[in-house]
C-alpha positions in Angstrom: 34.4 23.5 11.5 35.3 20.7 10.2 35.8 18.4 12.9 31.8 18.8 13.6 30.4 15.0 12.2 27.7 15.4 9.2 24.4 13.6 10.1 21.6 12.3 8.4 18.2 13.8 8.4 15.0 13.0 7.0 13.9 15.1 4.0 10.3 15.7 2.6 11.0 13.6 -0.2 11.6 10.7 2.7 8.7 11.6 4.5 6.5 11.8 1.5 7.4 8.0 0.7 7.3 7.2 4.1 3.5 8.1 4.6 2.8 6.9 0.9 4.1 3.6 1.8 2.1 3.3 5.8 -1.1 4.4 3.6 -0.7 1.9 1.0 -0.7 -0.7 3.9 -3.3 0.9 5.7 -5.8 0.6 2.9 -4.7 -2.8 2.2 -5.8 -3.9 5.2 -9.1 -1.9 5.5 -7.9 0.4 8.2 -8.9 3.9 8.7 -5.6 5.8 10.7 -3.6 8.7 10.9 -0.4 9.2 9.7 2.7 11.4 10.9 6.1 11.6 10.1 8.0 14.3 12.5 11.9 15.3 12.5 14.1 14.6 15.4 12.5 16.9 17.5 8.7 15.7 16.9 7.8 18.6 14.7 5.9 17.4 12.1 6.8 16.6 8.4 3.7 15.1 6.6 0.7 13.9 8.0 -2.6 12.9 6.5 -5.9 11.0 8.1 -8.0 8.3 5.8 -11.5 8.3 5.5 -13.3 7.0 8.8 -10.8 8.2 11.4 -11.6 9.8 14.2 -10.3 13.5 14.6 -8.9 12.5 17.5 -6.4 10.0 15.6 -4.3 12.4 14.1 -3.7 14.2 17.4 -2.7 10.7 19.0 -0.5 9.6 15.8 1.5 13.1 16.3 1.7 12.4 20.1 3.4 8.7 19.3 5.7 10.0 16.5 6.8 13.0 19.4 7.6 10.2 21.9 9.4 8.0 20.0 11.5 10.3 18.4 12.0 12.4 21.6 13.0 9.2 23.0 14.6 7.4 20.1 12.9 4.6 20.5 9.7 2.3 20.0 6.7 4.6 21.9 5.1 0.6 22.5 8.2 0.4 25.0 6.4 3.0 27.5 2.7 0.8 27.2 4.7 -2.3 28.1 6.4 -0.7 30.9 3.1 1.1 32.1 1.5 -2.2 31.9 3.9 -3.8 33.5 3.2 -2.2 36.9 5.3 0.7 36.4 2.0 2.9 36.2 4.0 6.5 38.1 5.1 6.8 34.5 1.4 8.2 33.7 2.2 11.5 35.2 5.4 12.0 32.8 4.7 15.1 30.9 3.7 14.0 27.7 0.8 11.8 25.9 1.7 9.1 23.5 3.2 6.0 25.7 1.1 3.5 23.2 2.2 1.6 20.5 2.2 3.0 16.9 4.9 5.1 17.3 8.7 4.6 15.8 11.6 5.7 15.3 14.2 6.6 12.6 17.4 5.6 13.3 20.6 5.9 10.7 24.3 5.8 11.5 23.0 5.0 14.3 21.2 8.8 14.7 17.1 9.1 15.1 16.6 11.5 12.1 12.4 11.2 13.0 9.7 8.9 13.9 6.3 8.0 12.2 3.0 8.0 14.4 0.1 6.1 13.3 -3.2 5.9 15.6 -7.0 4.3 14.5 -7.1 0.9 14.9 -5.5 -1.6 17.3 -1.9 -0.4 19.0 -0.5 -3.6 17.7 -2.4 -2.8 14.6 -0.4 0.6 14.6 2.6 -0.2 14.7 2.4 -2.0 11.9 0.8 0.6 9.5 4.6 2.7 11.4 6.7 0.1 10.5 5.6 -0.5 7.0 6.0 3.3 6.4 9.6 2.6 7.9 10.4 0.0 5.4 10.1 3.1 2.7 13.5 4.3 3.6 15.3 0.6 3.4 13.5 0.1 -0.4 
């Protein structure tokens, strides 16, 4: 077996300072979200909602982490394209296509994705992105 190539993948530990890291910016900036971190294959790793978000956040949060790690990339890139005219791409099988969800990639592998949903897509993405920066620090 040991021409099979090791990988990366995200541990607890990673997720735990992931989500630490999307909260601390979340509450920095006042804004009550959801947060998910999934594995490669969506499932979910950590999560947690702040005070003043809806129920319904934490479902959408897990549906943009599932899409842009499914995908292995950007779950913003599916809103643009939708927006963009390309609107048969509602009926795809799966929920998410906003921004606010992103992906993990190392060596060039997506090892997970972190969701965030409760304020502004835009808004999202950069509660996601500032969990991402946890793994670089």
């Amino acid at each position: 077996m040991s021409g099979l190539p090791a990988r990366p993948y995200l541990r607890l530990a990673d997720a735990k300072a992931m989500l630490a890291a999307a909260e601390a910016h979340a509450q920095k900036n006042q804004w009550a979200v959801a947060i998910i971190v999934t594995d490669e294959t969506g499932t979910p790793l950590a999560s947690l909602r702040l005070d003043g978000c809806a129920p319904l956040g934490g479902q959408i949060a897990a549906e943009k982490a599932r899409v842009a790690a499914l995908s292995r990339r950007e779950s913003g890139f599916y809103e643009t394209m939708i927006n963009q005219g390309r609107t048969a791409f509602l009926s795809a099988p799966f929920s998410g296509l906003l921004e606010g969800g992103v992906p993990v990639i190392v060596d060039g592998y997506c090892i997970g994705a972190i969701g965030v949903s409760g304020v502004k897509s835009e808004q999202d993405a950069e509660v996601a992105r500032a969990g991402l920066a946890a793994l670089a620090a």
